[in-house]
N, CA and C atoms as an extended XYZ file, in Angstrom:
171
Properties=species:S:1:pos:R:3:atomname:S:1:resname:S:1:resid:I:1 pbc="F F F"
N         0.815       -1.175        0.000 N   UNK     1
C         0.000        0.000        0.000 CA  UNK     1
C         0.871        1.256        0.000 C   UNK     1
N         1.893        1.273        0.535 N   UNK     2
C         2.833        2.429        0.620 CA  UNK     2
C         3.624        2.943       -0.534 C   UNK     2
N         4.213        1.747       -0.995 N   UNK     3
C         4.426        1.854       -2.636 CA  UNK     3
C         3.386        2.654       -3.481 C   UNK     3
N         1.762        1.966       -3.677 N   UNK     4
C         0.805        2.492       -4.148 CA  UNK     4
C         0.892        3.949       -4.050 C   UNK     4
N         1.015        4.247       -2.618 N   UNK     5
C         0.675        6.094       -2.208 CA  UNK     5
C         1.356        6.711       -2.440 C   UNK     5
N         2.928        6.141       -2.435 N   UNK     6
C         4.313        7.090       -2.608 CA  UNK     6
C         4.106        7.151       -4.551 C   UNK     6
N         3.784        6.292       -5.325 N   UNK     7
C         3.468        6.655       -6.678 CA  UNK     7
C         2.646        7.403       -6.919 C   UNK     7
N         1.259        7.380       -6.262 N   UNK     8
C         0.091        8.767       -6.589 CA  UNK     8
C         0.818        9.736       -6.080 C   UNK     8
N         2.079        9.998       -5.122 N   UNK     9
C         2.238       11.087       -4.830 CA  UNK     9
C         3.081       12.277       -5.845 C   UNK     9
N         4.119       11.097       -6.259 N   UNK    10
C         5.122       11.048       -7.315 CA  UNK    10
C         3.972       11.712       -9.020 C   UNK    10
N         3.244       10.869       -8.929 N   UNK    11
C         2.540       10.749      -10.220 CA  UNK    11
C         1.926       12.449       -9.842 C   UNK    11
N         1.076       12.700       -8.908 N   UNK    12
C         0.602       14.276       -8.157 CA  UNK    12
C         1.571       15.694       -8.881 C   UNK    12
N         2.590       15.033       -8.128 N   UNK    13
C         3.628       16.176       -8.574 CA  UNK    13
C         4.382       16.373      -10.028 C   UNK    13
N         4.265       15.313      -10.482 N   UNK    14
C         4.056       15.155      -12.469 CA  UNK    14
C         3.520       15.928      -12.705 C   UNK    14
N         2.119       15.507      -12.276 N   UNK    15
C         0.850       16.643      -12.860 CA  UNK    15
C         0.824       17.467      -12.717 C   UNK    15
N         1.307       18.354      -11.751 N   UNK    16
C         0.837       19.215      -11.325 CA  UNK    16
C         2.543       20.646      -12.107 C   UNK    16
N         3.423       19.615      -12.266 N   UNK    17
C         4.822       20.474      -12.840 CA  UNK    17
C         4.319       20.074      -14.081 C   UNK    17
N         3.416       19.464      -15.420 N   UNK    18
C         3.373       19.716      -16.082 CA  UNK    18
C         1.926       20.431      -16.744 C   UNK    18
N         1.206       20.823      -15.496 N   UNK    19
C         0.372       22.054      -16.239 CA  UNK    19
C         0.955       23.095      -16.036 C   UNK    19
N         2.062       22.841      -14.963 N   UNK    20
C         2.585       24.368      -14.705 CA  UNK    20
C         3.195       25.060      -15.889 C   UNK    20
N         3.903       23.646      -16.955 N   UNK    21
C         4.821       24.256      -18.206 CA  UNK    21
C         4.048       24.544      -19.053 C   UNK    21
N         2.913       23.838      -19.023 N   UNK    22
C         1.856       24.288      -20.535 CA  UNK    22
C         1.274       26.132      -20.242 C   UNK    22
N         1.005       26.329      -18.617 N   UNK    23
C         0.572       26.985      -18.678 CA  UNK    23
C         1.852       28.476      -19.118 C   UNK    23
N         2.945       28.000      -18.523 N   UNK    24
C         4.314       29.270      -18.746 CA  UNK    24
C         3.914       29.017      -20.249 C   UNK    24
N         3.853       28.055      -21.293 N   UNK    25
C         4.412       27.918      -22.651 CA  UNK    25
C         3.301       29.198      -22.927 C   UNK    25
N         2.102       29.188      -22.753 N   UNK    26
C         0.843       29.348      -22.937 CA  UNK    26
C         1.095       31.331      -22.370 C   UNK    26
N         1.803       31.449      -21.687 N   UNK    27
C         1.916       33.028      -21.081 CA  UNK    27
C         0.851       32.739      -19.667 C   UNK    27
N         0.727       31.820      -19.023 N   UNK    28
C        -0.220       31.864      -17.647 CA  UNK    28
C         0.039       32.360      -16.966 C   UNK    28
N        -0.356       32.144      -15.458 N   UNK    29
C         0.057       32.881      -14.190 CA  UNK    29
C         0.853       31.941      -13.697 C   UNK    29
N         0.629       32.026      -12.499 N   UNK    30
C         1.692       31.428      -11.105 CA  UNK    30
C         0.550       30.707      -10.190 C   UNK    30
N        -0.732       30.730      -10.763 N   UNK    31
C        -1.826       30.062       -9.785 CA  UNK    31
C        -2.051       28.830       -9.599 C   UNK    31
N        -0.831       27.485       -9.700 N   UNK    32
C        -0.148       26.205       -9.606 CA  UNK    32
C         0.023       25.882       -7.859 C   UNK    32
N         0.326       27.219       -7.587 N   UNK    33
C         1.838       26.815       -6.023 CA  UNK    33
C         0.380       26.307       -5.205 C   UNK    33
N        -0.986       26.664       -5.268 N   UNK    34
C        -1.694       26.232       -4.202 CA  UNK    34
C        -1.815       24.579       -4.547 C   UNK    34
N        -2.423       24.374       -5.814 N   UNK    35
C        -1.874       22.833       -6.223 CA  UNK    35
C        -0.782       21.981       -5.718 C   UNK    35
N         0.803       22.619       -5.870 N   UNK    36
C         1.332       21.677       -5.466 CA  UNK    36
C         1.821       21.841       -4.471 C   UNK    36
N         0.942       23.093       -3.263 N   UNK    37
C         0.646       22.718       -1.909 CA  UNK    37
C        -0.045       21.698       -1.520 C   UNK    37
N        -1.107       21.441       -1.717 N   UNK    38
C        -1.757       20.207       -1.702 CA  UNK    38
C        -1.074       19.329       -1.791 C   UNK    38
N        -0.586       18.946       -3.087 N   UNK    39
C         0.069       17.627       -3.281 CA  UNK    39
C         0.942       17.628       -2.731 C   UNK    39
N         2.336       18.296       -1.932 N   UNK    40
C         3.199       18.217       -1.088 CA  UNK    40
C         2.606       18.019        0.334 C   UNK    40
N         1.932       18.793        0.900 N   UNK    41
C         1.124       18.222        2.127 CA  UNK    41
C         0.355       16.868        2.393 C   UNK    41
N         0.103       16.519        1.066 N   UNK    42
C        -0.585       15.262        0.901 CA  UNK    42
C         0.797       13.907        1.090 C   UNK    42
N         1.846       14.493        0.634 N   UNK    43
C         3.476       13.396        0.481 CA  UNK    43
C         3.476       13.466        1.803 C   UNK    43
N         3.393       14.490        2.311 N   UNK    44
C         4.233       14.684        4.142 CA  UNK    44
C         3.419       13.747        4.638 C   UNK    44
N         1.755       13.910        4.907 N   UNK    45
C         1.095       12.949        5.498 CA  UNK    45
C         1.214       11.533        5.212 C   UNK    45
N         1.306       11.543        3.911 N   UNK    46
C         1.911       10.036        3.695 CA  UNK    46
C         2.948        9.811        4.609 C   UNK    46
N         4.099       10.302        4.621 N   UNK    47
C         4.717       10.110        4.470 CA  UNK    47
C         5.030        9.373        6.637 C   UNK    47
N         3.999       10.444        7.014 N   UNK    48
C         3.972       10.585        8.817 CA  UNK    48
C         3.226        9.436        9.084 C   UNK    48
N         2.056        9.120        8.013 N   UNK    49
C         1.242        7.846        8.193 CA  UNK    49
C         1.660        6.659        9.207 C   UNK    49
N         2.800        6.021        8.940 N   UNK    50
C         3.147        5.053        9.518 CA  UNK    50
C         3.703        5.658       10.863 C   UNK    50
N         4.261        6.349       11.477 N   UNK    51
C         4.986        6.956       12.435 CA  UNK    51
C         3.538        7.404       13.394 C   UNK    51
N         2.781        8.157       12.495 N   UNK    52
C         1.359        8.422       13.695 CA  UNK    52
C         0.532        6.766       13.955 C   UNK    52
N         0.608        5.915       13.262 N   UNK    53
C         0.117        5.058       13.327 CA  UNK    53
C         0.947        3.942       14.604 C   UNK    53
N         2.021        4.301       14.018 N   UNK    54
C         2.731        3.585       15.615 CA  UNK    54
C         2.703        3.964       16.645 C   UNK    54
N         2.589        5.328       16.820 N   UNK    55
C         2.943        6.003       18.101 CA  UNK    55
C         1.579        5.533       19.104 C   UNK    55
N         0.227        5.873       17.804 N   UNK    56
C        -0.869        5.057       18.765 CA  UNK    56
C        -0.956        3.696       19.057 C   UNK    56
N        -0.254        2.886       18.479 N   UNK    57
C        -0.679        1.461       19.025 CA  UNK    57
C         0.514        1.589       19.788 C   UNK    57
C-alpha cells in the first residue's frame, strides 16, 4: 500500500509540474503553487502515516 501512495504522490507532482509548463508555454500565471501545496502536504502525510500510526498502538 505504501508503494501504491508514494506513486500517486510522485505521479501528483508530475501533474501538477506539467500544467505548470503548458501553462508558462501558454503566457499563464503562477496560480499552480496552491496545487502543489496540496500535493506536497498530501506526500508529508503520507509520508507521517506510519509513524502516527505507531505512536498510537
Amino acid at each position: 500500500m505504501a508503494w501504491s501512495v508514494t506513486a500517486l504522490c510522485v505521479g501528483g507532482i508530475l501533474s501538477v509540474a506539467a500544467r505548470m509548463a503548458i501553462d508558462h508555454s501558454r503566457g499563464g500565471s503562477r496560480e499552480h503553487a496552491r496545487g502543489l501545496s496540496f500535493v506536497l502536504g498530501a506526500c508529508m502525510l503520507v509520508g507521517s502515516a506510519s509513524g502516527i500510526v505507531g505512536a498510537l498502538i
